[in-house]
Structures are given as C-alpha cells and as structure tokens.
ZASE-506175 format. One record per residue (C-alpha): residue in three letters; x, y, z. Coordinates in steps of 0.1 Angstrom, whole numbers, plus 5000, padded with zeros to 4 digits. Layout:
% ZASE-506175
AlaXYZ/...
//
This chain:
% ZASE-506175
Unk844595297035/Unk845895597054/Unk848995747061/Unk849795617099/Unk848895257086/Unk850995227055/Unk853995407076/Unk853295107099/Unk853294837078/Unk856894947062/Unk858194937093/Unk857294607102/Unk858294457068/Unk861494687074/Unk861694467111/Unk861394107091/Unk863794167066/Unk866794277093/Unk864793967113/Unk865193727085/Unk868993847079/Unk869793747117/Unk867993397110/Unk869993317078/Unk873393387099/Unk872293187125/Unk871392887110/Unk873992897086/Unk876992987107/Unk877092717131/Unk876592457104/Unk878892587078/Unk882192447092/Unk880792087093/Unk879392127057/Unk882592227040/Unk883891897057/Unk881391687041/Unk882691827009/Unk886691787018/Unk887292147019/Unk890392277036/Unk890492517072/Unk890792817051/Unk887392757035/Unk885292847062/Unk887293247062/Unk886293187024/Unk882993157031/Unk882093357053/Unk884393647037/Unk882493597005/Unk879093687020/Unk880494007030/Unk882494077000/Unk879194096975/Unk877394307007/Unk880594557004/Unk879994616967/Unk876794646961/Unk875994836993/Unk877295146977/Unk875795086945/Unk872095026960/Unk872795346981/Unk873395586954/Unk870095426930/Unk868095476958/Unk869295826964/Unk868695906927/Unk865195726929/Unk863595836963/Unk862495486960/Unk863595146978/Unk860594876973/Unk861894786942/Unk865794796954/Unk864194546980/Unk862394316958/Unk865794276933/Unk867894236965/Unk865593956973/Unk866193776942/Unk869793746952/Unk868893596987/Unk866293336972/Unk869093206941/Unk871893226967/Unk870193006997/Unk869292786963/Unk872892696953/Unk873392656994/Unk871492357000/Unk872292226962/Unk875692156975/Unk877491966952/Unk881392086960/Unk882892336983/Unk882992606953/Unk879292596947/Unk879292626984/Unk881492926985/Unk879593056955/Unk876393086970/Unk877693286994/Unk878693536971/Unk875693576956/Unk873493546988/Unk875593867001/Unk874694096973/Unk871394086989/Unk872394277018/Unk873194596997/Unk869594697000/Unk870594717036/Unk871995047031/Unk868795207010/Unk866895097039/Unk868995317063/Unk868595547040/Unk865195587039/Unk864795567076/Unk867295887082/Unk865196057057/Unk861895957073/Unk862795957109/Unk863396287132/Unk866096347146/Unk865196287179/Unk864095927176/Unk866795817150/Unk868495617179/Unk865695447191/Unk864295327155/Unk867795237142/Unk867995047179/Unk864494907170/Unk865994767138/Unk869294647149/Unk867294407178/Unk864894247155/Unk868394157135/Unk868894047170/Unk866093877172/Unk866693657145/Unk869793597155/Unk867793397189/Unk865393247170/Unk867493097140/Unk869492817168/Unk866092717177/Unk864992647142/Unk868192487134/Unk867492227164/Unk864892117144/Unk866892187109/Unk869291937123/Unk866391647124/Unk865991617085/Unk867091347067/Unk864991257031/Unk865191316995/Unk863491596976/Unk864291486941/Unk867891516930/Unk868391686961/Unk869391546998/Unk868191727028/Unk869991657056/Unk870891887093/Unk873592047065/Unk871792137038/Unk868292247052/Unk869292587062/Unk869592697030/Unk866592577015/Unk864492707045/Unk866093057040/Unk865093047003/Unk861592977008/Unk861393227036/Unk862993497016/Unk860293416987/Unk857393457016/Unk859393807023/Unk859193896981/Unk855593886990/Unk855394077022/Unk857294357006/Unk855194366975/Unk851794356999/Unk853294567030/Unk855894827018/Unk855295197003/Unk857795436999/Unk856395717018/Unk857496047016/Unk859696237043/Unk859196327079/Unk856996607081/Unk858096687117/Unk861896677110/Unk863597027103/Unk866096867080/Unk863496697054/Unk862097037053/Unk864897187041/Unk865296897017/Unk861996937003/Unk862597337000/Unk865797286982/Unk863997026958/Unk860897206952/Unk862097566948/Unk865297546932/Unk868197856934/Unk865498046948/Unk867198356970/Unk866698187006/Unk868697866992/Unk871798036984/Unk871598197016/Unk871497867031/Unk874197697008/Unk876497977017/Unk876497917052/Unk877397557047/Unk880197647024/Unk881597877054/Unk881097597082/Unk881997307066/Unk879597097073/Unk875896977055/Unk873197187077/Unk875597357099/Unk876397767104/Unk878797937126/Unk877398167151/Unk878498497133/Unk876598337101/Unk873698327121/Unk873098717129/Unk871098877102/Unk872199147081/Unk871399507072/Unk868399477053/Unk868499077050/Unk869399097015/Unk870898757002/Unk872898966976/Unk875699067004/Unk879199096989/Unk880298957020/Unk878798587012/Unk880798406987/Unk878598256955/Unk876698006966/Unk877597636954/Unk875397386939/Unk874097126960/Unk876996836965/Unk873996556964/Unk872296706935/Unk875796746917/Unk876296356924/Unk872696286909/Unk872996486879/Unk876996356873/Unk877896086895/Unk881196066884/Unk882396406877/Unk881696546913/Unk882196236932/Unk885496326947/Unk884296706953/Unk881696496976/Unk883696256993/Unk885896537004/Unk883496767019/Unk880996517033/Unk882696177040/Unk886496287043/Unk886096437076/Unk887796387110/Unk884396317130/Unk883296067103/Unk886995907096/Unk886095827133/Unk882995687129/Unk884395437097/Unk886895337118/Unk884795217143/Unk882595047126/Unk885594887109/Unk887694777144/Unk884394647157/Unk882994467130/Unk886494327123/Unk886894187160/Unk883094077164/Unk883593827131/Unk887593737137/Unk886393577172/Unk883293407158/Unk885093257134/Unk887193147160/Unk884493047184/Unk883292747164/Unk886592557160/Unk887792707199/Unk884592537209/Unk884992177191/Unk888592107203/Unk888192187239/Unk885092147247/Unk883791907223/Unk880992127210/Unk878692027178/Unk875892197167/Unk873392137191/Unk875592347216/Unk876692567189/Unk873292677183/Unk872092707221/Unk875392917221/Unk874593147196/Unk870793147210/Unk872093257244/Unk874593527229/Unk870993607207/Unk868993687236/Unk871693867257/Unk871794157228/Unk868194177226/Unk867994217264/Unk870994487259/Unk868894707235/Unk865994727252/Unk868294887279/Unk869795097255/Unk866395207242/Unk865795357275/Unk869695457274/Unk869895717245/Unk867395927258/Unk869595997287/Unk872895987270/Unk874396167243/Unk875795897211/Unk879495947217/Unk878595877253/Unk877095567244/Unk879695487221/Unk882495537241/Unk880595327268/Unk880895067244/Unk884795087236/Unk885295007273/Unk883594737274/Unk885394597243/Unk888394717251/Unk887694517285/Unk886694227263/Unk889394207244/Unk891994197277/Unk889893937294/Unk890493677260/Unk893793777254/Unk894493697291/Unk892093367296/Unk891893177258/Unk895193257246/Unk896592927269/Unk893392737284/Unk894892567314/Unk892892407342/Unk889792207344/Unk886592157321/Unk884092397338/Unk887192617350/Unk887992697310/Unk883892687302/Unk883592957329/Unk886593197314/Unk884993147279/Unk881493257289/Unk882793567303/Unk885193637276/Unk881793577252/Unk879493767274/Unk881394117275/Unk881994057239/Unk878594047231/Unk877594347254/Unk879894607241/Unk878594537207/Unk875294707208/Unk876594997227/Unk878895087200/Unk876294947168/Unk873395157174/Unk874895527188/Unk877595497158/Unk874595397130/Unk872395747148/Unk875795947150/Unk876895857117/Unk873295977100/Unk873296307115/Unk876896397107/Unk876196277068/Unk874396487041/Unk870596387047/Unk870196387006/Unk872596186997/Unk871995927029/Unk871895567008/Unk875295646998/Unk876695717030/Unk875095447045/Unk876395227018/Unk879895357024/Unk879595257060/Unk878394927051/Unk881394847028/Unk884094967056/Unk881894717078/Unk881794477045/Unk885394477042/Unk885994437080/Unk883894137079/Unk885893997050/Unk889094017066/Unk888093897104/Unk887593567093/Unk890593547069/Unk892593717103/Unk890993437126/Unk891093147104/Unk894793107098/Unk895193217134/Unk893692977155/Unk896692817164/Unk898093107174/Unk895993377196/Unk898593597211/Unk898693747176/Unk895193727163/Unk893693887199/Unk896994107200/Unk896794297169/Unk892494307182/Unk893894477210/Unk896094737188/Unk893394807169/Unk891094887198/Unk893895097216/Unk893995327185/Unk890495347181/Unk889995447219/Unk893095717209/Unk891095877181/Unk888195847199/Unk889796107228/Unk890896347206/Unk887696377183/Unk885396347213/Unk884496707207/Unk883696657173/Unk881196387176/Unk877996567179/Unk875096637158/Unk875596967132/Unk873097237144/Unk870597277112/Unk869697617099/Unk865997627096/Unk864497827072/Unk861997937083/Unk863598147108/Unk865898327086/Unk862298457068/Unk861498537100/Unk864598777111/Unk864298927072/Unk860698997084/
//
C-alpha cells in the first residue's frame, strides 16, 4: 500500500475516533440526569459526573503526550486508550448505584488522553499552512457526532428487554452502544492506522529531522543559538539573521549553544522539566492561549449543565427534546466550520479568535440579561433561550479551532504531545469545574453567568494587550544559512 493511501486512511480513522467522542457525549449527556434519578442520586451528582469524565481526560492527557513524544508513535497509545472507553461504557450501562455510575465516568475519560498524542502527531505531520483547516477538519467530525448521537438516542430511547443479568432500557443503552462501537473502532485502528513519518513539505519537520539525524553537528548549534537569543522554539531576531565574516559557527559573539529542551525532557523527564515549562509553555502569548481555552471551555460546560435542568422546569423538556436540542446545536457547529474552513485562509488566527470572544462575550450578556429572570409567555421565553443557545454555540468554533492552530505553532514542534496534553488538562480542569460552578448554581444565575462574564471581560483584556504577540514564530531554515555560508 503506498504512501498517499496509508496517510489517508489515518486520517479517516483519526475523523471516527473525534466522531465517536462527539456520539458518546451526546447520547450520554442528555440521559444522564434522568439516570442518576433512577438510582436516588442527589443534584450535585450530575456536576459529579460529568466532572469525573474530564478529571481522568486532565490526567492522563499529559501523560499520553509525553509517551508519545518519547515514542514517535501513537497507534498503540490509541489502542490502550481504547480499552479505557470499551471497560468504562461497560460499568455505564451495568448501572447498579450512582457510584458505579460515577465510576465509569472516570474511567471512560482516561480514554480521551490519547486525544492529545493525536494532536500531536498531526502538528508534526501537517504544514503549516493547512494546520487550521485539518485541526478544523477534526474538530467538525467531533461535531458531527455530536448531530448524529440525538438521533441514535431517539431510537436508544425505544429499548426495553433483558440481556442476561443486565436491563436495557432508554437509560442504560447508551453505554452499551458506545462499548460495542468503541470495540469496532479497536479494529479500525489496528486495520486503518500507521504512524507515518513527518511532513516532508513542512520547514519545521525538516529541521526536526536534521536535529535528530545529525546530532551537535556545526549548523545545529548555529541554529540552537539563535533560539537561545530570541526566546522562542524556531524563531531569530533579524540581526541573528545576517551572516557573518566567513560564516564560521565558532563566533565568540554566539553564546554556547544549549541542548535541545525536548531532547533534554526525553532523555530526563524530570530533571529538565521546569527548564522546559519555562522557556516553552510559561510565556505571555501561550499563558493567553491556556487561558482561553480554560474561560471557554469553562463557560461552554457550566451552561450545558445548566441547559438540561433550565429546560425541564420551564419548558417541560425530556429527552426526546433534549436530544433534538443538542442535534440542532450539532448541526449549527458543523455548518459554522465549514465557514470557517473557508475563513482561515482569509484571516489570520488571533483574528479569528478574537472574532470569537465577541461573539461569546455577546453570548454571555444576552443570558445574563434574558434567563437570569424568565418572565413572559411560553414561546416568548423559548424564543430568548434559542438565541441565548444559538450565539453560544457559534462563538465556540471561532475561538476552538484558530486557538488549537495558534497554539501548535507557538509550541516546540518536538515536544508537541506534551503541549497539547497541557492544553488539554487546562481544558480538562475547566470542564471539571463548569459543571460543579453550574450545578450548585442553578437557582441562582446572576452569579453563575456573572462571574462567566468576569471571566470573559479579563480574557478579552489579555487578549488586547498580547494581540501582537499572537502570531506564528518565523522558522530559521537551514538550508538557507548553508546557502549564505556558500
């Protein structure tokens, strides 16, 4: 089998494992709240739930990051992840008490730490150029599953027999659909997935694969200098970039040259770790970038576990509607990133991204005006919560995809699973506590959407001042400093 055909078949089984992670949420979430009343669990168990699923993503993101960094590998990451998926969606539809329940969560959500070896590999295999449209590419067909899964739980909602010990009933079928479709993915990946090497077309592998391959030769120190006297992976100043008398590499002007931070982290991944988060992570442009993926993520999940019980008391909602709901909200993000797909090659990220703080930030006024204190007729407060839900939904994508292709190019190419880990654990941990935020707030909005609002306000603030910043690193290609040496 050739190369273009293997590259395309990981792609596709990259597409049905974000797919299948949209169907899981979907069929689970709008289900959830009704199961943990079925087992006499308290309010606070569906924050518990839901919080658990993320906590397991937010530590073993990191951890499947950095072995996939050290391996150059992620097909067998994938196939353990997977394990975790099939035994969690296991103890789901087993269901014999609320902590068995809340358990399978857990272990369902360590799963999703392959998520960031997969972004990984895709930085690494990717150009530059079309980073944006692939990671938009992936983000839809999450999307995408996040239409289809209301329309399977529809029918999910129609059983009612014994398999054995086991009842299947509206509740409990989700999670014994998602295990068998997560076993049918085990196969797909071991049949459909290679771990192929780098880009050839992107400058950055090229330097990657020069670095590997011929060691402390005399061009890489010349090249690791430079980035010690920027301050960024891949970046030079412009004085840095005007070649010397001679060309030699042994100028006394030029500092020694430092090892490589990835390698370091590889070779000692304790030792240097803080040396790396410091140089590579702990920067004003990426502190940014966290902390948008952490206000967004924490907003998107606070109101969606408020949706479900904002839905049942005033508008008598179960989970027919709740699924045609999320189905709708489904289909409204797909349609907004095939826009954006012809978006990014118009717009610069931080563009993009701060398209998409104003429409949160618009969001987030129009709830905290409208669903704070419903008043008024039936379709009257149906009307103001499709709007609030609608430019909720929009802003998302806008802010999702250019900070995912912004945060990869600002990041240390070698050492991309962990920093895509990283930013899956701030999201992880803003996940966890939306739905803790939400669920003892319901009863009270003006603070739960208030503080939302804060948090947006000083995101939009940190946004205007590092606005600058938020641009791709220019990369020193090697080839050309052989060329000026002649």
């Amino acid at each position: 089998m050739d190369h273009r055909r293997k590259k395309k078949l990981t792609f596709v089984t990259i597409l049905l494992i974000f797919l299948l992670s949209g169907v899981e949420y979907a069929v689970i979430l709008p289900t959830i709240w009704r199961y943990l009343q079925t087992l006499e669990a308290a309010p606070y168990f569906l924050g518990l739930g839901l919080s658990a699923f993320s906590l397991s993503g937010l530590l073993s993101g990191p951890l499947f990051g950095y072995w996939s960094d050290r391996t150059r590998s992620t097909k067998g990451i994938i196939l353990f992840a997977n394990l975790f998926e099939i035994v969690g969606n296991f103890m789901y539809f087993m269901g014999y008490s609320k902590w068995l329940l809340l358990s399978s969560r857990f272990v369902a959500g360590i799963g999703t730490g392959a998520g960031s070896s997969i972004f990984g590999y895709l930085t690494r295999s990717t150009a530059l150029e079309d980073r944006a449209i692939v990671f938009a590419a992936v983000m839809a067909s999450r999307q995408a599953g996040l239409l289809i899964g209301p329309g399977l739980n529809i029918f999910l909602r129609l059983c009612d027999f014994q398999l054995g010990p086991f009842v299947v009933n509206k509740y409990t079928a989700p999670g014994l659909f998602m295990c068998l479709l997560w076993t049918l993915l085990e196969l797909a990946v071991l049949l459909m997935y290679w771990d192929l090497p780098p880009q050839e077309g992107s400058n950055s592998n090229v330097l990657v694969r020069e670095v590997e391959e011929e060691g402390e030769s005399d061009e890489e120190k010349l090249l690791m200098s430079s980035e010690e006297h920027s301050g960024f992976y891949g970046t030079v100043s412009s004085e840095q970039l005007q070649p010397t008398a001679g060309c030699s590499t042994d100028s006394p002007s030029l500092p020694p040259p430092p090892s490589p931070l990835p390698l370091c982290i590889r070779l000692n991944p304790f030792k240097n770790v803080m040396t790396f988060l410091s140089t590579d992570l702990l920067r004003e442009e990426v502190m940014v970038l966290l902390m948008a993926q952490f206000i967004t993520l924490f907003n998107q999940t606070a109101l969606e576990a408020m949706v479900t019980p904002l839905t049942q008391k005033y508008f008598n909602f179960g989970e027919l509607e709740n699924s045609v709901m999320y189905c709708i909200c489904g289909l409204e993000v797909i349609i907004t990133f095939f826009f954006l797909r012809w978006l990014t090659g118009r717009m610069a990220e931080r563009e993009v991204l701060a398209l998409g703080l104003i429409v949160s930030n618009i969001s987030c006024v129009w709830c905290l005006i409208f669903l704070t204190n419903p008043q008024g007729e039936f379709c009257c407060l149906l009307t103001e919560f499709i709007i609030g839900v609608f430019l909720q939904v929009l802003g998302l994508p806008f802010v999702s995809v250019s900070l995912v292709s912004l945060f990869s190019k600002i990041t240390a190419e070698k050492s991309q699973g962990f920093s895509q880990g990283i930013r899956r654990s701030v999201g992880g941990l803003a996940t966890i506590l939306g739905p803790i935020w939400a669920g003892g707030l319901t009863g009270n909005l003006y603070i739960m959407l208030g503080v939302m609002m804060g948090l947006l306000t000083l995101l939009s603030v940190m946004m205007f001042f590092s606005y600058n910043r938020l641009v791709e690193p220019r990369i020193v290609q090697h080839g050309d400093i052989s060329e000026d040496c002649g």
